[in-house]
PyMOL Python script that loads the backbone (N, CA, C, O; Angstrom):
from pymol import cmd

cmd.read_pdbstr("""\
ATOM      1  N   UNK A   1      76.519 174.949 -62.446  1.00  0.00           N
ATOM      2  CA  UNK A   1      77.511 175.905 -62.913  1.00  0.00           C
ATOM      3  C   UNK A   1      76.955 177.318 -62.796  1.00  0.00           C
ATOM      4  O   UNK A   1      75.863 177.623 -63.276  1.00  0.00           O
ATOM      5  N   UNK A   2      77.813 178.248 -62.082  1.00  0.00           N
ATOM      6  CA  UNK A   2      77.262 180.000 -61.985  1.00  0.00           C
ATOM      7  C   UNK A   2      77.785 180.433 -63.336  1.00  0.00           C
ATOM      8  O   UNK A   2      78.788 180.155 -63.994  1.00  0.00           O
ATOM      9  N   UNK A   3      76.517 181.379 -63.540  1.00  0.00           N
ATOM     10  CA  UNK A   3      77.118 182.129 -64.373  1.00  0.00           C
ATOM     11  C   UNK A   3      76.845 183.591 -63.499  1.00  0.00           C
ATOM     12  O   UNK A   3      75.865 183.966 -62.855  1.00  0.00           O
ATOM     13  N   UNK A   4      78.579 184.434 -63.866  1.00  0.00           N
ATOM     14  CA  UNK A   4      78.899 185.175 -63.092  1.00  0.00           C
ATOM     15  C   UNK A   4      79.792 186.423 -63.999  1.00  0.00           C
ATOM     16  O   UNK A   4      80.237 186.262 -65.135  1.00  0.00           O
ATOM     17  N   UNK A   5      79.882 187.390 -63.358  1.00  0.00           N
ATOM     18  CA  UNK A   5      80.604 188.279 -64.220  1.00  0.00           C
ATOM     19  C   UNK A   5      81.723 188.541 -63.497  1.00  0.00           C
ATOM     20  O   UNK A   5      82.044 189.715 -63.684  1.00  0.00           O
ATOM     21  N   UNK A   6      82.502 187.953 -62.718  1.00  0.00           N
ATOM     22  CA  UNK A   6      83.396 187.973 -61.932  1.00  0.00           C
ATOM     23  C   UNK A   6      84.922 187.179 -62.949  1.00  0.00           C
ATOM     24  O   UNK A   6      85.082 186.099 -63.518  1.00  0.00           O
ATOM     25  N   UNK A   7      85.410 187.880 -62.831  1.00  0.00           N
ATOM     26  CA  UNK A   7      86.664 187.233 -64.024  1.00  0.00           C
ATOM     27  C   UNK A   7      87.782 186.522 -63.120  1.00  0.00           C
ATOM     28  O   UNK A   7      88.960 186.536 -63.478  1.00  0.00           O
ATOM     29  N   UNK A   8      87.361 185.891 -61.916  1.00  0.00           N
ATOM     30  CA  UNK A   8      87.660 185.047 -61.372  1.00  0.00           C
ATOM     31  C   UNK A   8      88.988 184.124 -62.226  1.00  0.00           C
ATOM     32  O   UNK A   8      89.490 184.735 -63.170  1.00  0.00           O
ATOM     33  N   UNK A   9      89.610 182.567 -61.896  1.00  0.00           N
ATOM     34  CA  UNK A   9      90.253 181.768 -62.594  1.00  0.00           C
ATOM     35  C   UNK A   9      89.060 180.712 -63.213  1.00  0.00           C
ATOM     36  O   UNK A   9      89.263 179.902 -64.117  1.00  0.00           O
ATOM     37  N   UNK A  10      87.828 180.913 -62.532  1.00  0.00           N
ATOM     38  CA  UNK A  10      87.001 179.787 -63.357  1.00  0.00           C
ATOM     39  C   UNK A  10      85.867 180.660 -64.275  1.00  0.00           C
ATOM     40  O   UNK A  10      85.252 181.719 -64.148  1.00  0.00           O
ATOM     41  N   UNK A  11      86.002 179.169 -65.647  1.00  0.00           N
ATOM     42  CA  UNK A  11      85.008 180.041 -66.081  1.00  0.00           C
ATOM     43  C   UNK A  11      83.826 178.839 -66.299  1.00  0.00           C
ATOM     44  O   UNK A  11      84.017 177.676 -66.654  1.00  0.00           O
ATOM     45  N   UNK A  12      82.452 179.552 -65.945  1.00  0.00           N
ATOM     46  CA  UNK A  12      81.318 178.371 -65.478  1.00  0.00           C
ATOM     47  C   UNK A  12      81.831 177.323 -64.960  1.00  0.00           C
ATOM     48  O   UNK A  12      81.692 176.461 -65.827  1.00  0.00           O
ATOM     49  N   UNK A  13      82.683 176.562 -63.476  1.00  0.00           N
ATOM     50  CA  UNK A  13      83.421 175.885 -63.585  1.00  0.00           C
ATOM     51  C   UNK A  13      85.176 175.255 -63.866  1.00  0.00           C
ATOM     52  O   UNK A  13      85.867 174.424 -63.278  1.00  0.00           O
ATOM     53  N   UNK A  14      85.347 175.949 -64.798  1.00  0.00           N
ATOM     54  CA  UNK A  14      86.146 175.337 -65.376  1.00  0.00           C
ATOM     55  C   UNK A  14      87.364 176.609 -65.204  1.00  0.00           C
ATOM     56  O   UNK A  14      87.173 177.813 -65.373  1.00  0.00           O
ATOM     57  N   UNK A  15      88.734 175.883 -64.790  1.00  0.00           N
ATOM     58  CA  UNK A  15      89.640 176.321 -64.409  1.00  0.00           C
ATOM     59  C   UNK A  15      90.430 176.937 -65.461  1.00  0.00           C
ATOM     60  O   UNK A  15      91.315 176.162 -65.825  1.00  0.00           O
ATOM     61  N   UNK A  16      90.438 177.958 -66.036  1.00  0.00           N
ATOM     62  CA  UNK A  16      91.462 178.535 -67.191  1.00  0.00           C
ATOM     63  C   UNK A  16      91.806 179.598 -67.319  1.00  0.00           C
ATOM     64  O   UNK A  16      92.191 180.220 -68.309  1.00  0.00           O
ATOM     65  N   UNK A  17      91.620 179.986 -65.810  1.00  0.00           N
ATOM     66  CA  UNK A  17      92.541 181.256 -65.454  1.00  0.00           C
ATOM     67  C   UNK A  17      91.696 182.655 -65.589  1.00  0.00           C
ATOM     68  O   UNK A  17      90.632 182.703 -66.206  1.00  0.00           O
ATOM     69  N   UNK A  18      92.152 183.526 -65.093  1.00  0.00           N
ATOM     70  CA  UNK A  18      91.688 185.128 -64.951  1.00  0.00           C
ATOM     71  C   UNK A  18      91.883 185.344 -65.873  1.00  0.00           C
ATOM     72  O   UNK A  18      90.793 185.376 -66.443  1.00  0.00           O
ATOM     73  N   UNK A  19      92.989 185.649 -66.854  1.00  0.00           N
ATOM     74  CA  UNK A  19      93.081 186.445 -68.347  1.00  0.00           C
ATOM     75  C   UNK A  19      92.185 185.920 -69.129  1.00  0.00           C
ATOM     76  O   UNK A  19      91.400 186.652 -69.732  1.00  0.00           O
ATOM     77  N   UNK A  20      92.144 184.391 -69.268  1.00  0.00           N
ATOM     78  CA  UNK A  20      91.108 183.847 -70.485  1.00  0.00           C
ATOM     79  C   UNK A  20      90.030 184.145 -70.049  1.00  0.00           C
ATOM     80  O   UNK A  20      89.395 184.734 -70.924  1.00  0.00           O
ATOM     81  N   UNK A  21      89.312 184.015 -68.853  1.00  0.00           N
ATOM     82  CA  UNK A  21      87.876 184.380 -67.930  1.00  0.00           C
ATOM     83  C   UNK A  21      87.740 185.460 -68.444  1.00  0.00           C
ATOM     84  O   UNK A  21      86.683 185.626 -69.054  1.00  0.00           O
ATOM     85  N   UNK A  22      88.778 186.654 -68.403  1.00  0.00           N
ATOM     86  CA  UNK A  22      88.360 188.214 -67.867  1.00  0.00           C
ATOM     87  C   UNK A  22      88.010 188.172 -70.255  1.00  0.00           C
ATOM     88  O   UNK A  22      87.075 188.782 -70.774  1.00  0.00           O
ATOM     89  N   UNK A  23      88.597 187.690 -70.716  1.00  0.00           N
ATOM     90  CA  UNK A  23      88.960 187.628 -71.943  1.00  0.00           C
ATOM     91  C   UNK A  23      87.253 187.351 -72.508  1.00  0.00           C
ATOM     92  O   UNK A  23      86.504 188.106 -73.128  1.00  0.00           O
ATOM     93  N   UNK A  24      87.012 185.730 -71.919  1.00  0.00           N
ATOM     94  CA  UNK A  24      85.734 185.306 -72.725  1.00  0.00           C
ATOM     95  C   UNK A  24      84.224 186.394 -72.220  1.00  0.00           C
ATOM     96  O   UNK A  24      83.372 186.873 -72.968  1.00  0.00           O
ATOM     97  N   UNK A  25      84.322 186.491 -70.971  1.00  0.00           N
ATOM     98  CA  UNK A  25      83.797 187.547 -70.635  1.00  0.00           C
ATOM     99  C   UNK A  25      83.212 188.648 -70.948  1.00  0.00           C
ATOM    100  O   UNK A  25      82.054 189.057 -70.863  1.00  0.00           O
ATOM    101  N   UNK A  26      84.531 189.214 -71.456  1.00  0.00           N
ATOM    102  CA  UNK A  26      84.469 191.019 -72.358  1.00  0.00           C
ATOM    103  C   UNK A  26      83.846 190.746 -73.851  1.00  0.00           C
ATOM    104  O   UNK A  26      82.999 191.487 -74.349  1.00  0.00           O
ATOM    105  N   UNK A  27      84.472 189.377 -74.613  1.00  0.00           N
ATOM    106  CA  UNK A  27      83.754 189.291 -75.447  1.00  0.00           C
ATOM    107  C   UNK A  27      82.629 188.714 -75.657  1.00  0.00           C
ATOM    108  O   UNK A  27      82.106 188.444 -76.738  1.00  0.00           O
ATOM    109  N   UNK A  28      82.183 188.490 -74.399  1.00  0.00           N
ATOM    110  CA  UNK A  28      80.345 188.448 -74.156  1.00  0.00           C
ATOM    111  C   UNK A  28      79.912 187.028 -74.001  1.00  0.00           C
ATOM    112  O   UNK A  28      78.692 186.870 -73.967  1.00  0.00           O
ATOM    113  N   UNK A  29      80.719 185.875 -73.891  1.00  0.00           N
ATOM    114  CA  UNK A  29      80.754 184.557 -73.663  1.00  0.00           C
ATOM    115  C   UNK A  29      80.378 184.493 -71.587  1.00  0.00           C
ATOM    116  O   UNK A  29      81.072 184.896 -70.653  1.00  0.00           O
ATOM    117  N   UNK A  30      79.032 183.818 -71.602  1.00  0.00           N
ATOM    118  CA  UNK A  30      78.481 183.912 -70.361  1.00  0.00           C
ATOM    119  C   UNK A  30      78.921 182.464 -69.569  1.00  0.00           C
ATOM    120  O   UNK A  30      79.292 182.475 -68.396  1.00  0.00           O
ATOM    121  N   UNK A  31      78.810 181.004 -70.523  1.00  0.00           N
ATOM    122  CA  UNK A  31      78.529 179.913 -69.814  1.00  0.00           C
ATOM    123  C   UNK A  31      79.383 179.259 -71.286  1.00  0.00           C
ATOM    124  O   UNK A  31      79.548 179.877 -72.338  1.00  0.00           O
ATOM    125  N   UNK A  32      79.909 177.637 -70.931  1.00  0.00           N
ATOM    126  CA  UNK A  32      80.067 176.978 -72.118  1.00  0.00           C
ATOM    127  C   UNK A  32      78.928 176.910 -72.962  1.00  0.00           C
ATOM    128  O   UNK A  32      79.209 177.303 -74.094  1.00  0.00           O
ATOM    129  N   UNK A  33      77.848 176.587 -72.841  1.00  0.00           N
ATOM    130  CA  UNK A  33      77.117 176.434 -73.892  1.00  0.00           C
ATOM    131  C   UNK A  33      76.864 177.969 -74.691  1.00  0.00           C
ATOM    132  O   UNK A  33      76.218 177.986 -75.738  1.00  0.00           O
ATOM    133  N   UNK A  34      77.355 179.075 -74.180  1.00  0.00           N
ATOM    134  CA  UNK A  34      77.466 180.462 -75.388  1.00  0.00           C
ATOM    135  C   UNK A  34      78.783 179.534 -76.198  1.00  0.00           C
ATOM    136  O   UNK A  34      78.445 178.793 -77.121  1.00  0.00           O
ATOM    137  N   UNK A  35      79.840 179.593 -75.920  1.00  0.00           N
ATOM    138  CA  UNK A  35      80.838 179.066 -76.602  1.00  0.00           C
ATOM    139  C   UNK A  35      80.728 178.808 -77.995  1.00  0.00           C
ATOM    140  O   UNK A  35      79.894 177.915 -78.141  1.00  0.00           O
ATOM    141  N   UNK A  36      81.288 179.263 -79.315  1.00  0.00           N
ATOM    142  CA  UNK A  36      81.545 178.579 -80.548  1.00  0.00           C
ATOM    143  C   UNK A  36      81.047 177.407 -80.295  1.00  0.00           C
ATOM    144  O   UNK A  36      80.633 176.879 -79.263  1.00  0.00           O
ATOM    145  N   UNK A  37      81.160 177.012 -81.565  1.00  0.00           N
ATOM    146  CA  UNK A  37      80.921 175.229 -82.088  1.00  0.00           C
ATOM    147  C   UNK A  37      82.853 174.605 -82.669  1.00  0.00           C
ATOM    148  O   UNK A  37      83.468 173.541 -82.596  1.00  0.00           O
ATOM    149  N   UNK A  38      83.158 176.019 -83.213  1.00  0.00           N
ATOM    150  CA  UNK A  38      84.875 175.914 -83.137  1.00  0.00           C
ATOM    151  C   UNK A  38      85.504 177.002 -82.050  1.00  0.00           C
ATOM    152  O   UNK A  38      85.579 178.228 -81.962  1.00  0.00           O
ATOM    153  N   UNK A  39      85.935 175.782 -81.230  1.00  0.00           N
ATOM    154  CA  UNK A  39      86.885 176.316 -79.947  1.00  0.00           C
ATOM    155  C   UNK A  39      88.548 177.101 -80.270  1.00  0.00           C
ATOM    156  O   UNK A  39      89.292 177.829 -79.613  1.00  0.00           O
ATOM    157  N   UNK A  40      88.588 176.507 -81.580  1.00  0.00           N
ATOM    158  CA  UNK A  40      89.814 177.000 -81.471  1.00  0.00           C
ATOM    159  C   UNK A  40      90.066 178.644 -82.094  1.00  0.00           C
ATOM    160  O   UNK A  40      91.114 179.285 -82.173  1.00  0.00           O
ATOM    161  N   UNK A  41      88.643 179.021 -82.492  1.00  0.00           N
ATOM    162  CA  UNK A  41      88.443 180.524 -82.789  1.00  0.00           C
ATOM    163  C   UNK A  41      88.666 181.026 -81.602  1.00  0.00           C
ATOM    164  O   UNK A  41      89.169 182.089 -81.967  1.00  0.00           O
ATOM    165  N   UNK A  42      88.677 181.081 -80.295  1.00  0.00           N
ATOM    166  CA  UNK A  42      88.946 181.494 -79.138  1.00  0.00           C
ATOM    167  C   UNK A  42      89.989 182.142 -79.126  1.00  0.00           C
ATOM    168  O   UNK A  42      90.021 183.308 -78.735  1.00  0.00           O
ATOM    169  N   UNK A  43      90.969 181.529 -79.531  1.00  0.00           N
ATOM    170  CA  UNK A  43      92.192 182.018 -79.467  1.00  0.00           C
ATOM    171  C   UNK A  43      92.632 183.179 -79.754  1.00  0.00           C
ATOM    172  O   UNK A  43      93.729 183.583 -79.367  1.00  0.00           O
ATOM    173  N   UNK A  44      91.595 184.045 -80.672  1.00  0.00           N
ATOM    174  CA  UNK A  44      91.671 185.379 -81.295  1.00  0.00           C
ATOM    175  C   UNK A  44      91.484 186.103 -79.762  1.00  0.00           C
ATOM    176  O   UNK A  44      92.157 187.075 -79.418  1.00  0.00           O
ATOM    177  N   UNK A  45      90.492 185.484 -78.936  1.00  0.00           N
ATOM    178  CA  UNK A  45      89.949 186.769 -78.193  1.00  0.00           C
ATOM    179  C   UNK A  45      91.484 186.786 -77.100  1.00  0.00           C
ATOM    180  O   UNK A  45      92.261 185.835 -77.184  1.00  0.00           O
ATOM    181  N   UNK A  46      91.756 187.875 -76.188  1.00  0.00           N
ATOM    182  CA  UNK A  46      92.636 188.136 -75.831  1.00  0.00           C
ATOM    183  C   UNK A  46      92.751 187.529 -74.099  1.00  0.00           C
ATOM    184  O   UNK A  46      91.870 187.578 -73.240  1.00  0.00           O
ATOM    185  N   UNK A  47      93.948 187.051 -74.002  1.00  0.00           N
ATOM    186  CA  UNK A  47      94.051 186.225 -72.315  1.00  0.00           C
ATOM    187  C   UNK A  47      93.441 184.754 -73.183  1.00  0.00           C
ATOM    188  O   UNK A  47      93.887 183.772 -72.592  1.00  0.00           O
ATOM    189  N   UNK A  48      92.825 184.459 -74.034  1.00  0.00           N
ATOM    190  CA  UNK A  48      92.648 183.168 -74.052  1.00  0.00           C
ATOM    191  C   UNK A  48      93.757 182.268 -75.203  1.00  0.00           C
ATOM    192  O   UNK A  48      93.860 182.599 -76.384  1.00  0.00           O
ATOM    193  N   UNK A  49      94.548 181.059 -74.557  1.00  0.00           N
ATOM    194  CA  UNK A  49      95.492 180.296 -74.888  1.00  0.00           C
ATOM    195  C   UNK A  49      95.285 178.982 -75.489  1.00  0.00           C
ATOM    196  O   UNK A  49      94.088 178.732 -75.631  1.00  0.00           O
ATOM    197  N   UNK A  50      95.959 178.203 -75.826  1.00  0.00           N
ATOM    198  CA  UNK A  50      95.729 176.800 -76.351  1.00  0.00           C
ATOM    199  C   UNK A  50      95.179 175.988 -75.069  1.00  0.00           C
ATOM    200  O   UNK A  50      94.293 175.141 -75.193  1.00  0.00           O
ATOM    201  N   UNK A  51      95.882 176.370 -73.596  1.00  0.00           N
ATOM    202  CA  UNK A  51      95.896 175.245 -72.285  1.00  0.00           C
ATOM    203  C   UNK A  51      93.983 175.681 -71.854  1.00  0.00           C
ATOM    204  O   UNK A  51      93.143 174.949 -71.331  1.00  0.00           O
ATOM    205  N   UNK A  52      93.847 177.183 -72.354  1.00  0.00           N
ATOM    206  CA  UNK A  52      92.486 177.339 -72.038  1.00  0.00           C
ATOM    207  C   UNK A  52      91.268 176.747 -72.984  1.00  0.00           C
ATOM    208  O   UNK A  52      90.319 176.089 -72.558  1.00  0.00           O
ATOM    209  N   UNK A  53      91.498 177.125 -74.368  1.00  0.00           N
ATOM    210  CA  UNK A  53      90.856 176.049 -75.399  1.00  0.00           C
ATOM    211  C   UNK A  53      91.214 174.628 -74.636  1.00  0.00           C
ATOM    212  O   UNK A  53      90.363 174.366 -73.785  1.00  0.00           O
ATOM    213  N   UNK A  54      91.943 173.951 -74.705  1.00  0.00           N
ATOM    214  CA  UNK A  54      91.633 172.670 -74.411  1.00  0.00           C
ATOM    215  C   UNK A  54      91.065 172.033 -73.303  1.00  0.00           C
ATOM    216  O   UNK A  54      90.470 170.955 -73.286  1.00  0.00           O
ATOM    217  N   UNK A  55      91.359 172.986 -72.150  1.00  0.00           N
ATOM    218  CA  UNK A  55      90.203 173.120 -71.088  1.00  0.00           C
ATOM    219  C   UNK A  55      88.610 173.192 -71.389  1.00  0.00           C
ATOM    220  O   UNK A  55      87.636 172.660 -70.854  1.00  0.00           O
ATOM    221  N   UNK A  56      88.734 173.872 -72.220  1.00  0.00           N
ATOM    222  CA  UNK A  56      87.302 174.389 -72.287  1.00  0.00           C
ATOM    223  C   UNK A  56      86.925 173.602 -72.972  1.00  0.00           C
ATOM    224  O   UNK A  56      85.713 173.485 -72.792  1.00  0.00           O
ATOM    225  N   UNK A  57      87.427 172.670 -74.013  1.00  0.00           N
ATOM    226  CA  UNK A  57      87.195 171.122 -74.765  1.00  0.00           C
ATOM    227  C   UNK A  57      86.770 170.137 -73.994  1.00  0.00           C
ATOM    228  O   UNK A  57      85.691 169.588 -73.771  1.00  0.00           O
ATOM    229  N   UNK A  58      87.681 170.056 -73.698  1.00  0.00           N
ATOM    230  CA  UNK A  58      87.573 168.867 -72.299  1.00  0.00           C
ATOM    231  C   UNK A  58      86.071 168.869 -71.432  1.00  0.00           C
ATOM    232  O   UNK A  58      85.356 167.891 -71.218  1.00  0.00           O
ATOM    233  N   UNK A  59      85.808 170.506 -70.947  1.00  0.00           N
ATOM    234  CA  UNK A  59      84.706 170.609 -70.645  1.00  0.00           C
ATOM    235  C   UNK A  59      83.323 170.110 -71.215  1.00  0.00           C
ATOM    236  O   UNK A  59      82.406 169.430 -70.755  1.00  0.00           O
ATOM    237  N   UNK A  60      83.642 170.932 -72.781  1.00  0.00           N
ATOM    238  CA  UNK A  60      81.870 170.716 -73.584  1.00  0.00           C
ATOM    239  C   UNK A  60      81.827 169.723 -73.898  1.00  0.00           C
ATOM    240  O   UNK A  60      80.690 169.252 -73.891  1.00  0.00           O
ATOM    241  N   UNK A  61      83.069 168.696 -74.399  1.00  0.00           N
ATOM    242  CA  UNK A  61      82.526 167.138 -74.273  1.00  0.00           C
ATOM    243  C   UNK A  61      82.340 166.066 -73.277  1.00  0.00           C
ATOM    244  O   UNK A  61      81.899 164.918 -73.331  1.00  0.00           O
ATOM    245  N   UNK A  62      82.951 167.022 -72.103  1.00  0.00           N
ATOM    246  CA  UNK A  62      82.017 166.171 -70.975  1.00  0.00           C
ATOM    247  C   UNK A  62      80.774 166.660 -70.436  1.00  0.00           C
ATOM    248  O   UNK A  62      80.345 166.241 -69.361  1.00  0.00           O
ATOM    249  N   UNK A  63      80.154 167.553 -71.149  1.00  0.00           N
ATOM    250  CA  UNK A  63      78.519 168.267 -70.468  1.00  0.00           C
ATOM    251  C   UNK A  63      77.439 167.511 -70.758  1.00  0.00           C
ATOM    252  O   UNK A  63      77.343 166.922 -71.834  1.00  0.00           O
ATOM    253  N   UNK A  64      76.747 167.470 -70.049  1.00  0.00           N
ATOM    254  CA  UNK A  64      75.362 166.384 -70.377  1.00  0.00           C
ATOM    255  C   UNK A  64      74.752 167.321 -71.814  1.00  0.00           C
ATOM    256  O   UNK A  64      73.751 166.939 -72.420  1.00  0.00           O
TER     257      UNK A  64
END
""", "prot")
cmd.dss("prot")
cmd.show_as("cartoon", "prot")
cmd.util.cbc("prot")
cmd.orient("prot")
């Protein structure tokens, strides 16, 4: 997985779009493992949605 500052549709991977990317990004989230321990605080930061939280779920419980 890159970690990248490009607000691309993926973020480390994972498909949840440019707004939530450009979103987790600005508020300084590099890779899933920066990520909360509660995903659904996400939702505060801006461009990020429920379809992107649950993406990004989906993700950290499938990471080694």
């Amino acid at each position: 997985m890159s970690t990248t500052d490009d607000a691309g549709p993926l973020f480390d991977g994972v498909k949840i779009g440019r707004p939530a990317t450009g979103g987790l990004l600005a508020a300084g989230y590099r890779t899933l493992s920066d990520l909360p321990d509660d995903l659904d605080s996400l939702l505060a930061v801006h461009g990020v949605g429920p379809s992107a939280v649950r993406r990004l779920r989906e993700a950290v419980s499938s990471a080694p």
